[in-house]
PDB file as gemmi writes it, atoms N, CA and C in Angstrom:
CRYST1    1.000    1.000    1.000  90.00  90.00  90.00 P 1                      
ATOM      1  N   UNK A   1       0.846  -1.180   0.000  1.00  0.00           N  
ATOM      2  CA  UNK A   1       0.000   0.000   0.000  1.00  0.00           C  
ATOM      3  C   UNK A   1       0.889   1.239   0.000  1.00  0.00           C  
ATOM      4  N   UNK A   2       0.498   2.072  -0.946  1.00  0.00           N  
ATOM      5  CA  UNK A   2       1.009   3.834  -1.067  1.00  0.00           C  
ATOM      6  C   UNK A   2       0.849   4.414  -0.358  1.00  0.00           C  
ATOM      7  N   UNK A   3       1.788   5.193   0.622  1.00  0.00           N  
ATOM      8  CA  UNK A   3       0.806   6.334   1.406  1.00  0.00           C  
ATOM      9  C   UNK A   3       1.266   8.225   0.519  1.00  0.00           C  
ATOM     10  N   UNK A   4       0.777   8.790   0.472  1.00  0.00           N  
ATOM     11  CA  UNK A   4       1.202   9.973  -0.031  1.00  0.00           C  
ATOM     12  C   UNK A   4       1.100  11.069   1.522  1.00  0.00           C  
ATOM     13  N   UNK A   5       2.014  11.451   1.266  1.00  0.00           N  
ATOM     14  CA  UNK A   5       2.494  12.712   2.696  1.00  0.00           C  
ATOM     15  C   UNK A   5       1.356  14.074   1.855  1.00  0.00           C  
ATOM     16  N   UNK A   6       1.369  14.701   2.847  1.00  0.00           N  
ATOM     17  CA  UNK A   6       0.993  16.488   2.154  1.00  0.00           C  
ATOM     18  C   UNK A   6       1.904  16.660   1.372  1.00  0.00           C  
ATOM     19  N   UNK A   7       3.139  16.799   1.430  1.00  0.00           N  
ATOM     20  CA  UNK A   7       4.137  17.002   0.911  1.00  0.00           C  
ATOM     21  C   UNK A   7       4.251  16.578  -0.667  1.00  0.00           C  
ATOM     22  N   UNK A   8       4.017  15.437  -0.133  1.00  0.00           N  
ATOM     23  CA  UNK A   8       3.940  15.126  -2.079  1.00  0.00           C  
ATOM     24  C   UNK A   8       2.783  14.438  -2.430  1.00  0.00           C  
ATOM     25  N   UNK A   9       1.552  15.136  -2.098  1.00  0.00           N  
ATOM     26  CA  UNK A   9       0.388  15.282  -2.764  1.00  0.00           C  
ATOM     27  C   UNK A   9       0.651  16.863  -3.057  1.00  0.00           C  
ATOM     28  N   UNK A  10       0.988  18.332  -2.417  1.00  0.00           N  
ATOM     29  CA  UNK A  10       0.950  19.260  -3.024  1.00  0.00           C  
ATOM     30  C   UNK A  10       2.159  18.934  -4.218  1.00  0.00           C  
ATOM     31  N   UNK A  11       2.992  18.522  -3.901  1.00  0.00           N  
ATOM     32  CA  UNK A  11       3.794  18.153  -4.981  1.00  0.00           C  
ATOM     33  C   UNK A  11       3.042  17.379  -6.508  1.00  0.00           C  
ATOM     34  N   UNK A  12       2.395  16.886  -6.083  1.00  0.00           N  
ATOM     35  CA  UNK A  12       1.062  16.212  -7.676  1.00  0.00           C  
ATOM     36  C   UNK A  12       0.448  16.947  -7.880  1.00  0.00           C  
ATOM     37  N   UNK A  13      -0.148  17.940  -6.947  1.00  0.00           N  
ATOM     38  CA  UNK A  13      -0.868  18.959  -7.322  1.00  0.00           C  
ATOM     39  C   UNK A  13      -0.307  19.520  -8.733  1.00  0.00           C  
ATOM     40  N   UNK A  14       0.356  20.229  -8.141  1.00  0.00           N  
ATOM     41  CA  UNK A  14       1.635  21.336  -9.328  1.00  0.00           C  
ATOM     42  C   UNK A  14       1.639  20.565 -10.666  1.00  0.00           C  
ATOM     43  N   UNK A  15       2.456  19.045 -10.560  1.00  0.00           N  
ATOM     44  CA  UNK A  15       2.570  18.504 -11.604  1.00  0.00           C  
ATOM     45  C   UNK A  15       1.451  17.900 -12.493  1.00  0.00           C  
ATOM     46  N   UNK A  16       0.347  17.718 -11.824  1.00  0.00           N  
ATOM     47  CA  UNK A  16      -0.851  17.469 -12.903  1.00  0.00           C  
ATOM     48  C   UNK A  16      -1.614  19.228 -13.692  1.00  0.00           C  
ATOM     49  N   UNK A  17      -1.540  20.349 -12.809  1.00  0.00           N  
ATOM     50  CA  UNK A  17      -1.779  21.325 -13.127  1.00  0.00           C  
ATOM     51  C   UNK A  17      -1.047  22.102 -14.481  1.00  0.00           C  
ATOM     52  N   UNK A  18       0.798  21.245 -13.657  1.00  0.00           N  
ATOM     53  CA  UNK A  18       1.742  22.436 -14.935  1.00  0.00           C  
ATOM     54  C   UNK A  18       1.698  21.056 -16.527  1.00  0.00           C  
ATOM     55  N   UNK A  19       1.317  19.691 -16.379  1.00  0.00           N  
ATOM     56  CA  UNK A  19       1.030  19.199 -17.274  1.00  0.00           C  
ATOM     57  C   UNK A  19      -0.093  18.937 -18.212  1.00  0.00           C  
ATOM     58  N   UNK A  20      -1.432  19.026 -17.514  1.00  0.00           N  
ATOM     59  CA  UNK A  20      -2.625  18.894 -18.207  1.00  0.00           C  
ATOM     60  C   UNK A  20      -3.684  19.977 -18.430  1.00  0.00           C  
ATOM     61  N   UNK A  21      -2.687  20.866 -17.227  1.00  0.00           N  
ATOM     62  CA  UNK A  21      -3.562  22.312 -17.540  1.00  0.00           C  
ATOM     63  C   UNK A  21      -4.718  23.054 -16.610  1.00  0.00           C  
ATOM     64  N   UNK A  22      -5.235  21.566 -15.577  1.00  0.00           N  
ATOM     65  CA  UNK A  22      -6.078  21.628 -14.977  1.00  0.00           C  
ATOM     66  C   UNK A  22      -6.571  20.365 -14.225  1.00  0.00           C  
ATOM     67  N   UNK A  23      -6.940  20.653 -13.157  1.00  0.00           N  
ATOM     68  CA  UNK A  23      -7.249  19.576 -12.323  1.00  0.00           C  
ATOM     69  C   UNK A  23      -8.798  19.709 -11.337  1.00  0.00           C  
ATOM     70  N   UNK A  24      -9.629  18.553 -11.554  1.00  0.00           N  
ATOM     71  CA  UNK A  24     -10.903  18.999 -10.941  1.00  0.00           C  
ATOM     72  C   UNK A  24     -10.433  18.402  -9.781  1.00  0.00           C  
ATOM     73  N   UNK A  25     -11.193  18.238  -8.550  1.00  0.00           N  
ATOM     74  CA  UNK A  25     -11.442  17.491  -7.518  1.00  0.00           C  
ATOM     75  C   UNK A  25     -11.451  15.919  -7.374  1.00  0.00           C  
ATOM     76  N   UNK A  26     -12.472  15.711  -8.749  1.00  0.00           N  
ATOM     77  CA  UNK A  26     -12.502  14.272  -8.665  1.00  0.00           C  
ATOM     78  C   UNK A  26     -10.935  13.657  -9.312  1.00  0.00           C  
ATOM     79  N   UNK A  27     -10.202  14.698 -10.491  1.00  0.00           N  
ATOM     80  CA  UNK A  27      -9.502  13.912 -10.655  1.00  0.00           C  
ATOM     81  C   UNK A  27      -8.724  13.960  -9.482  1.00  0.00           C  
ATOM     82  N   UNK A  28      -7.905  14.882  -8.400  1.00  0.00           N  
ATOM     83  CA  UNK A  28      -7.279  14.543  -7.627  1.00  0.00           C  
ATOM     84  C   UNK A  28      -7.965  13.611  -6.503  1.00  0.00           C  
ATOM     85  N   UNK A  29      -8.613  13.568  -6.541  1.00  0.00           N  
ATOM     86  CA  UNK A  29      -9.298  12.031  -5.814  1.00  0.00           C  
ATOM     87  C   UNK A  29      -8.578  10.412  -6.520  1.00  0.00           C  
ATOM     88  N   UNK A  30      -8.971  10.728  -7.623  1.00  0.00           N  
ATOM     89  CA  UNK A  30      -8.604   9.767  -8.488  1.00  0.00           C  
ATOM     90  C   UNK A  30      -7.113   9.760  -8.116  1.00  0.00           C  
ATOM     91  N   UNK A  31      -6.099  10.447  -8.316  1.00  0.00           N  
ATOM     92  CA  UNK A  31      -4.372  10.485  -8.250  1.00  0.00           C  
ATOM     93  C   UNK A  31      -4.656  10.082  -6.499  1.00  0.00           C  
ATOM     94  N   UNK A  32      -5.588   9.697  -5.991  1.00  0.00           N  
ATOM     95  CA  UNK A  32      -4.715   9.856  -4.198  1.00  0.00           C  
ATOM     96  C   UNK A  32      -4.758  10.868  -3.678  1.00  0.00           C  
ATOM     97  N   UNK A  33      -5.592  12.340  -3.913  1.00  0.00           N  
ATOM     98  CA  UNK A  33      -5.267  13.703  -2.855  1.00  0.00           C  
ATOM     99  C   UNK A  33      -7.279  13.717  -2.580  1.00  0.00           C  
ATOM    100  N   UNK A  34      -7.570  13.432  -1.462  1.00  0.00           N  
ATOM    101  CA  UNK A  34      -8.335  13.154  -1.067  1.00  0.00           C  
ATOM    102  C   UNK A  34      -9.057  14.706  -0.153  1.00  0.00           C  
ATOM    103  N   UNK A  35      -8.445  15.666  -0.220  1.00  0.00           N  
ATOM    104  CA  UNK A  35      -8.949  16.863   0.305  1.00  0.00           C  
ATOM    105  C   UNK A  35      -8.101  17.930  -0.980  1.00  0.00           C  
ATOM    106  N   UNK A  36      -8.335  17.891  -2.031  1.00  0.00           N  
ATOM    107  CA  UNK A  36      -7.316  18.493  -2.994  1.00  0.00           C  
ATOM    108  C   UNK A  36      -7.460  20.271  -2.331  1.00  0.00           C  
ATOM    109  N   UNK A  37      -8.756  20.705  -1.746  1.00  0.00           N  
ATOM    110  CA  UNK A  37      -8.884  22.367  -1.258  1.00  0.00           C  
ATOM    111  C   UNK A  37      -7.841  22.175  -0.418  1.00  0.00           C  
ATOM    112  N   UNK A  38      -7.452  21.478   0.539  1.00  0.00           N  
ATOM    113  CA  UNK A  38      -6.544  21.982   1.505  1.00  0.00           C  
ATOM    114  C   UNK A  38      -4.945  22.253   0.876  1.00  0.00           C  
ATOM    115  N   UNK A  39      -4.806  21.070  -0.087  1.00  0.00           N  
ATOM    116  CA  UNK A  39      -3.842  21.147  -0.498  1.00  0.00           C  
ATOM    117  C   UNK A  39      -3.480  22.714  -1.537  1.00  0.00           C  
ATOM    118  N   UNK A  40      -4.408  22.952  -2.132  1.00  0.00           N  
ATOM    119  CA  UNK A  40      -4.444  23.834  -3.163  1.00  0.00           C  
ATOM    120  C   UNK A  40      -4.089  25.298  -1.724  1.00  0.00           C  
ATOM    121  N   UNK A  41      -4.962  25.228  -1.205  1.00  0.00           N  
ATOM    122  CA  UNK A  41      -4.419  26.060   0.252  1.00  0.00           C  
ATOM    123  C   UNK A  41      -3.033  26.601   0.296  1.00  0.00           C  
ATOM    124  N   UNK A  42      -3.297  25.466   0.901  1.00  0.00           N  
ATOM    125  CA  UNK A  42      -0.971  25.102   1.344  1.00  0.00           C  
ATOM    126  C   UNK A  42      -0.291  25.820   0.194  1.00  0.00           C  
ATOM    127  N   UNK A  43      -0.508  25.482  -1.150  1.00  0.00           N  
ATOM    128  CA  UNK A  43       0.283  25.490  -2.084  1.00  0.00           C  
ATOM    129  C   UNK A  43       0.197  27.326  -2.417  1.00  0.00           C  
ATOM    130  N   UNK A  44      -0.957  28.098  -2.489  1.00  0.00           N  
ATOM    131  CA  UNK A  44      -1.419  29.240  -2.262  1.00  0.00           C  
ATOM    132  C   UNK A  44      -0.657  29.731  -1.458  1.00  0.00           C  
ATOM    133  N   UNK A  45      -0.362  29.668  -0.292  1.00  0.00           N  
ATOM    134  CA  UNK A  45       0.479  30.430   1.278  1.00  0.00           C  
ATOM    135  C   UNK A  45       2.259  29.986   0.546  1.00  0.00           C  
ATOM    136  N   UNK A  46       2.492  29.363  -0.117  1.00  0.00           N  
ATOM    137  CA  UNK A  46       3.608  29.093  -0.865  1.00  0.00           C  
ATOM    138  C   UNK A  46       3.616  29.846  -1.849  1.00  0.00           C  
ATOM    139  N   UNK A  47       2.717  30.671  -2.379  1.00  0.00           N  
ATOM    140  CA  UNK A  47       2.901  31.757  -3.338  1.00  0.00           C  
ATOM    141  C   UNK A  47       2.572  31.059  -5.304  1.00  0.00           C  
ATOM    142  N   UNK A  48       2.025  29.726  -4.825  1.00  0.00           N  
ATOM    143  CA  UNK A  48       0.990  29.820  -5.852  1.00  0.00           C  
ATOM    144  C   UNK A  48       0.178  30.104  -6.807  1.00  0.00           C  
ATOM    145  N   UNK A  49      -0.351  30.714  -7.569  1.00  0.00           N  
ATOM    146  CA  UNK A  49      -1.425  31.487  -8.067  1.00  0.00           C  
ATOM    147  C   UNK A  49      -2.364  30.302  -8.784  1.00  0.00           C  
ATOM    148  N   UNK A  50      -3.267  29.511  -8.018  1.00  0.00           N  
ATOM    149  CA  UNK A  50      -3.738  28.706  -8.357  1.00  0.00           C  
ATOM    150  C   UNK A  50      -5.655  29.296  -8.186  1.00  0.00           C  
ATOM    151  N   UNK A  51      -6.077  29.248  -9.228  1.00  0.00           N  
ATOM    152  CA  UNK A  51      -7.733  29.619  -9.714  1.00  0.00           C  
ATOM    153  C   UNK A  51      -8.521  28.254  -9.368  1.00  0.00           C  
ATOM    154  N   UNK A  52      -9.647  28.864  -8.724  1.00  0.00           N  
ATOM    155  CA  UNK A  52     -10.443  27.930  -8.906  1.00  0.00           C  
ATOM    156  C   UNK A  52     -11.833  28.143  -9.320  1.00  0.00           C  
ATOM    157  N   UNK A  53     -11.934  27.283 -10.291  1.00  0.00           N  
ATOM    158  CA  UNK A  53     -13.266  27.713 -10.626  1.00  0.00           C  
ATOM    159  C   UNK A  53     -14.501  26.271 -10.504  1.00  0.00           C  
ATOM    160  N   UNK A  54     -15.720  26.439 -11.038  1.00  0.00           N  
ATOM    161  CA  UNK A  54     -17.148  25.443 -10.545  1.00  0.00           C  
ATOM    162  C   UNK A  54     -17.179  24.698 -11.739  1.00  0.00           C  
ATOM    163  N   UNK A  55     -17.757  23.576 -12.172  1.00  0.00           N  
ATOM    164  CA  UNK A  55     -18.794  23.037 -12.834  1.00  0.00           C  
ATOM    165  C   UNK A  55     -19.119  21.810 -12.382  1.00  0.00           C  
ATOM    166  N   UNK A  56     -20.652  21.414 -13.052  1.00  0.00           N  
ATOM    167  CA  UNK A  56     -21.044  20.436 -12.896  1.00  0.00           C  
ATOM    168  C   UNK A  56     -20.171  18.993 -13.338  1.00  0.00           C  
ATOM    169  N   UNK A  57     -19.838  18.240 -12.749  1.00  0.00           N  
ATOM    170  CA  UNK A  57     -18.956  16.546 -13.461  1.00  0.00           C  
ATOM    171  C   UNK A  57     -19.765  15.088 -12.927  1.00  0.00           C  
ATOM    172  N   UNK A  58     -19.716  14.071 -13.781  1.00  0.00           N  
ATOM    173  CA  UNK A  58     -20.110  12.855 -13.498  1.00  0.00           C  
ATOM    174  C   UNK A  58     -18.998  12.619 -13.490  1.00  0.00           C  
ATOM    175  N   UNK A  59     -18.873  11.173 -12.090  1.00  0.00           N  
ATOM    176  CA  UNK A  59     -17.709  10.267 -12.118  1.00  0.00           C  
ATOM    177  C   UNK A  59     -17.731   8.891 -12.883  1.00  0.00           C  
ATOM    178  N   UNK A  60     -16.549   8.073 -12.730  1.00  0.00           N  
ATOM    179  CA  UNK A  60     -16.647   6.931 -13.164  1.00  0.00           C  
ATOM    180  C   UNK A  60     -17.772   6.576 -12.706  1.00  0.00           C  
ATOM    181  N   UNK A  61     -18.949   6.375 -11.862  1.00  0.00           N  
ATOM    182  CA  UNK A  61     -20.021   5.601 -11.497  1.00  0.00           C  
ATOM    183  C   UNK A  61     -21.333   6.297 -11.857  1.00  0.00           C  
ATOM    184  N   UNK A  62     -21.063   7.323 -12.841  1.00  0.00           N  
ATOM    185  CA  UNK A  62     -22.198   7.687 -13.307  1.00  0.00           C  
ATOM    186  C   UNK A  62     -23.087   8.798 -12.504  1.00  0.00           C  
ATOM    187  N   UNK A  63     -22.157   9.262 -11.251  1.00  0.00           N  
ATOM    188  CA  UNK A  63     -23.328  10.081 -10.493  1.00  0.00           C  
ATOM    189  C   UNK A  63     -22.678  12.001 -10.672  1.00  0.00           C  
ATOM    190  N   UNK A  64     -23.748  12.616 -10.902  1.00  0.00           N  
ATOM    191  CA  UNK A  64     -23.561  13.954 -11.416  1.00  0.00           C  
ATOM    192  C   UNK A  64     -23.367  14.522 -10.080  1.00  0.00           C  
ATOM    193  N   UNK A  65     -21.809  15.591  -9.612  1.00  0.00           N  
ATOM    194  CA  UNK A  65     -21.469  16.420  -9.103  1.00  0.00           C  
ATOM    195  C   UNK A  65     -21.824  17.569  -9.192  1.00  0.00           C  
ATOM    196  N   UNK A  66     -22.734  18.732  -8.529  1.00  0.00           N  
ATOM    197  CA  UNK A  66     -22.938  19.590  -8.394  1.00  0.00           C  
ATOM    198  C   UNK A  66     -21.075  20.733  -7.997  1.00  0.00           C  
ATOM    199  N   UNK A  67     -20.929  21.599  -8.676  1.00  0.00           N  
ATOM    200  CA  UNK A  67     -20.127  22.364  -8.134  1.00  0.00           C  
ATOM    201  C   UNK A  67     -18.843  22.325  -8.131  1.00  0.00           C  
ATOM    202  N   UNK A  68     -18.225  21.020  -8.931  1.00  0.00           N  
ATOM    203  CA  UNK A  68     -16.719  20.351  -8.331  1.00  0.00           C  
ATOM    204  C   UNK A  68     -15.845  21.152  -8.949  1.00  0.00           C  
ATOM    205  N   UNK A  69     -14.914  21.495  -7.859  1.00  0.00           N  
ATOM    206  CA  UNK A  69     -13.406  22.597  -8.066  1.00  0.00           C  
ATOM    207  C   UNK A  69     -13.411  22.214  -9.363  1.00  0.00           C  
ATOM    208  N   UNK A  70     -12.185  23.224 -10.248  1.00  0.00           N  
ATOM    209  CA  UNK A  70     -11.398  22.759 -11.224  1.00  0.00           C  
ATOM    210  C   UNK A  70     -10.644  23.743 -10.469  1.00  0.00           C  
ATOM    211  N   UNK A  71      -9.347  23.473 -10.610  1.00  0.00           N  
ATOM    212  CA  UNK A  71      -8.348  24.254 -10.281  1.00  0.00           C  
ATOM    213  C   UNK A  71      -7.172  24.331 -11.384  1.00  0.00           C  
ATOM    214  N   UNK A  72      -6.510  25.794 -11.399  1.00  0.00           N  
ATOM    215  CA  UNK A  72      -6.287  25.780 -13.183  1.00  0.00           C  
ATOM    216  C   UNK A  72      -4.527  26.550 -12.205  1.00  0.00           C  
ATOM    217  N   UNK A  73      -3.708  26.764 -12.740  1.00  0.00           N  
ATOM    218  CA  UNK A  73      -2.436  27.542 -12.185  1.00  0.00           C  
ATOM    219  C   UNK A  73      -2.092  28.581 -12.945  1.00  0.00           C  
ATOM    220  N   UNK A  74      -2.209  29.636 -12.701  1.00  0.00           N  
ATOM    221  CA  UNK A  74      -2.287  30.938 -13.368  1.00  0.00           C  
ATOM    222  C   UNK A  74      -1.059  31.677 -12.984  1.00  0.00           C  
ATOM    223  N   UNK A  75      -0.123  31.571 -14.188  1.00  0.00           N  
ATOM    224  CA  UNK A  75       1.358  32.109 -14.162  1.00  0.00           C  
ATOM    225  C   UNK A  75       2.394  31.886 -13.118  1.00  0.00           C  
ATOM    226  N   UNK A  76       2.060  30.056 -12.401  1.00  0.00           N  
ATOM    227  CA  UNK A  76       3.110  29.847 -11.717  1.00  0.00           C  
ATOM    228  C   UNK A  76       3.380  30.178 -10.325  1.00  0.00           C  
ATOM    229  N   UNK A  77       4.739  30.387  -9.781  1.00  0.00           N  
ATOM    230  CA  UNK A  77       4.459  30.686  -8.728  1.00  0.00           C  
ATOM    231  C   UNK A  77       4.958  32.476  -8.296  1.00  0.00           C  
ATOM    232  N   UNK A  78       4.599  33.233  -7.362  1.00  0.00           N  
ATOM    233  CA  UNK A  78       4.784  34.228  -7.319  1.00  0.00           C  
ATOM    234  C   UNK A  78       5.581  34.348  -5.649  1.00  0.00           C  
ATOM    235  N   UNK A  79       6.443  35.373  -5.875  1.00  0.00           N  
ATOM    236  CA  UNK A  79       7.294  35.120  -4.702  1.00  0.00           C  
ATOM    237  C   UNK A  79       6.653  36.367  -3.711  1.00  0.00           C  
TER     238      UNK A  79                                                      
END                                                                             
């Protein structure tokens, strides 16, 4: 069994963001970050510039999400 620290779940954060462009909730559920707001947090007080914005998503099981983050990284990090 995997365990992922904060540490390097904000660390996946970054790297699914600076690779795919964007990350909802469910997918960081999916990667293992199981509270992705807190993390996105953390990563924010680190100087971040991470957006978040709403829409509606179905998961793999077919059930429609009202509201779920997308979180997008807007020019990196700022010191």
């Amino acid at each position: 069994m995997k365990t992922l620290t904060a540490s390097e779940q904000r660390k996946l954060v970054i790297t699914i963001l600076q690779t795919k462009g964007r990350m909802t909730t469910l997918d960081a559920r999916t990667n293992g970050i199981m509270h992705p707001a807190s993390r996105v947090q953390e990563l924010r007080k680190q100087g971040f510039n991470i957006v978040t914005n709403r829409l509606d998503e179905t998961d793999s099981a077919g059930v429609l999400h009202k509201r779920v983050g997308v979180y997008t990284l807007d020019g990196g990090k700022h010191e």
